[in-house]
N, C-alpha and C positions, 0 to 999 in steps of 0.2 A: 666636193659633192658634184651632182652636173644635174644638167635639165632633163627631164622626166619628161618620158613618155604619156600622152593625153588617151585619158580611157574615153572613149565613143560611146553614143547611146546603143543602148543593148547592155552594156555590161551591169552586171548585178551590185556593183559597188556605187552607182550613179543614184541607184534607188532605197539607198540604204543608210538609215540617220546615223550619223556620225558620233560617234563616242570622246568624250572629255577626254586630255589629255594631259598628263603632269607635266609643267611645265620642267621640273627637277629632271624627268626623264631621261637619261642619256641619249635616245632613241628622237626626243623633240628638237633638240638642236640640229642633226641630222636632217631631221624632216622639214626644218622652217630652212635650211641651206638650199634642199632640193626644190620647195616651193618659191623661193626668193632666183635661184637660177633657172626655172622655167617659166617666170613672170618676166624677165629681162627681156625672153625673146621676141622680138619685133611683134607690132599688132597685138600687145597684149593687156590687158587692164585689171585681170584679176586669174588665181587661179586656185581655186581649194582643193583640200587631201585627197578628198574621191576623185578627182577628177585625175591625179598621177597613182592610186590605186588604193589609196591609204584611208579606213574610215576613223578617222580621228577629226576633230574639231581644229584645224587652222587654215589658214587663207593667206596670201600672199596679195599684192595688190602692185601694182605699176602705174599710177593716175599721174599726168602732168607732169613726169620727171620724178616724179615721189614714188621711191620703192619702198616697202613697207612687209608686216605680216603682224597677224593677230592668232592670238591661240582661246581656246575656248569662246568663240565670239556668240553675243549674243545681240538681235537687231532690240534696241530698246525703243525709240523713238522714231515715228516718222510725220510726215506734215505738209501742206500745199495738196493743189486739187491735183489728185492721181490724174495722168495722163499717158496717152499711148507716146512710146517710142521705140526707134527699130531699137532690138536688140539680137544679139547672137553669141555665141557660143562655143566653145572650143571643143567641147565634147558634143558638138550638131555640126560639123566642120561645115562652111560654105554654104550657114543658111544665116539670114535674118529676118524677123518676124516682128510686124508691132504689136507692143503688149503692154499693159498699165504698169508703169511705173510711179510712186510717190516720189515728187521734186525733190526732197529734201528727206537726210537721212543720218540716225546717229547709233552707232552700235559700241559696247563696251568687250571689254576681254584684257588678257594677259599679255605678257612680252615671256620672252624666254627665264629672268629671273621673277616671274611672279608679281611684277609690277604690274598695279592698271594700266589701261590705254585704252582712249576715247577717241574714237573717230568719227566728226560729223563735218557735212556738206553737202552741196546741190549736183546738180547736172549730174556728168558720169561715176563720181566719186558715189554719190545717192544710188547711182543706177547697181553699181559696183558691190556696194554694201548690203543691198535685196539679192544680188544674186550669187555671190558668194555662198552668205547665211544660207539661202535657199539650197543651194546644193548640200552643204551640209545638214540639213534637215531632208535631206533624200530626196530633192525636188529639182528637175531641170526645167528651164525658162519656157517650155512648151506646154508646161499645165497651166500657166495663167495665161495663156491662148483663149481668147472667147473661143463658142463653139466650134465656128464656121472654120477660122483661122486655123483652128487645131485638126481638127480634118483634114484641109488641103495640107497643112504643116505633116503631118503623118503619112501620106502619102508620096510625099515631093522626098522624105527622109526613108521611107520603102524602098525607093525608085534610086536614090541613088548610089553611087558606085563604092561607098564604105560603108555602105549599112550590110 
C-alpha cells in the first residue's frame, strides 16, 4: 500500500461522521496499511479515514515510537481538569491553535481480526484519542475553538495559500 494523500479543510469528507466498518472486510486491511503508512511520515501523531478520504471509522496513531490503529473507535472515558493546549492538524496544514483538551484518555475499538483493544493515556496519546474520534464524528479541532479563537482561526485559514 503507500501513504495517502491528506484531504484539507473544505473537503466534504472532513465533515462527515464516519461509518462502522467490518473488520472481515477485504477492503479494512487495505485501509488500516494505507492509514499505518501515512502515520509513519515525519511530524505525525495520528491520522483518521476522512482525513486520506475514506468515511469509515479507523485511525492510525504514531505516539512515542508506537505505531498503531484502531477500527471502529469509540472515546469512552475521559478525566483531569480539561485544559488548553496548542493543537494542530494535518487537514489545517500550518496552523496551531489552543483548545481544551482532557489530560487523560481511554477509547475502545477493534484490531483487523475483530479483537478488542484499549487504548488509554495522558499527554499526546490523550490529546491523540479526542482528535482522531473527533474527526471521525465529522469534527475538526477548530470547533472546540472558544469564540474569539475561532474567528481569527477562520480567517488566518481563508487567507491562506491552500485554502
Amino acid at each position: 500500500m503507500t501513504a495517502r494523500q491528506i484531504r484539507v479543510f473544505g473537503d466534504p469528507v472532513l465533515r462527515t461522521v464516519s461509518s462502522a466498518i467490518a473488520p472481515e472486510d477485504p477492503a479494512a486491511s487495505g485501509l488500516v496499511e494505507d492509514l499505518l503508512d501515512t502515520v509513519r511520515l515525519p511530524g505525525r501523531a495520528g491520522v483518521a479515514a476522512p482525513q486520506i478520504g475514506v468515511g469509515l471509522r479507523a485511525f492510525s496513531y504514531n505516539i512515542d515510537g508506537e505505531i498503531g490503529y484502531m477500527l471502529n473507535p469509540e472515546l469512552v472515558e475521559v478525566s483531569g481538569e480539561p485544559t488548553l493546549v496548542d493543537e494542530g492538524c494535518l487537514s489545517v496544514p500550518g496552523f496551531y491553535f489552543p483548545r481544551v483538551r482532557y489530560p487523560w484518555a481511554r477509547a475502545t475499538g477493534v484490531d483487523l481480526a475483530g479483537k478488542p483493544i484499549v487504548l488509554e493515556g495522558d499527554g499526546l496519546l490523550a490529546q491523540a484519542l479526542q482528535h482522531e474520534i473527533d474527526h471521525l464524528d465529522g469534527k475538526l479541532f477548530i470547533e472546540g475553538l472558544d469564540k474569539d479563537r475561532k474567528r481569527d482561526a477562520m480567517r488566518l485559514i481563508r487567507e491562506s495559500d491552500w485554502f
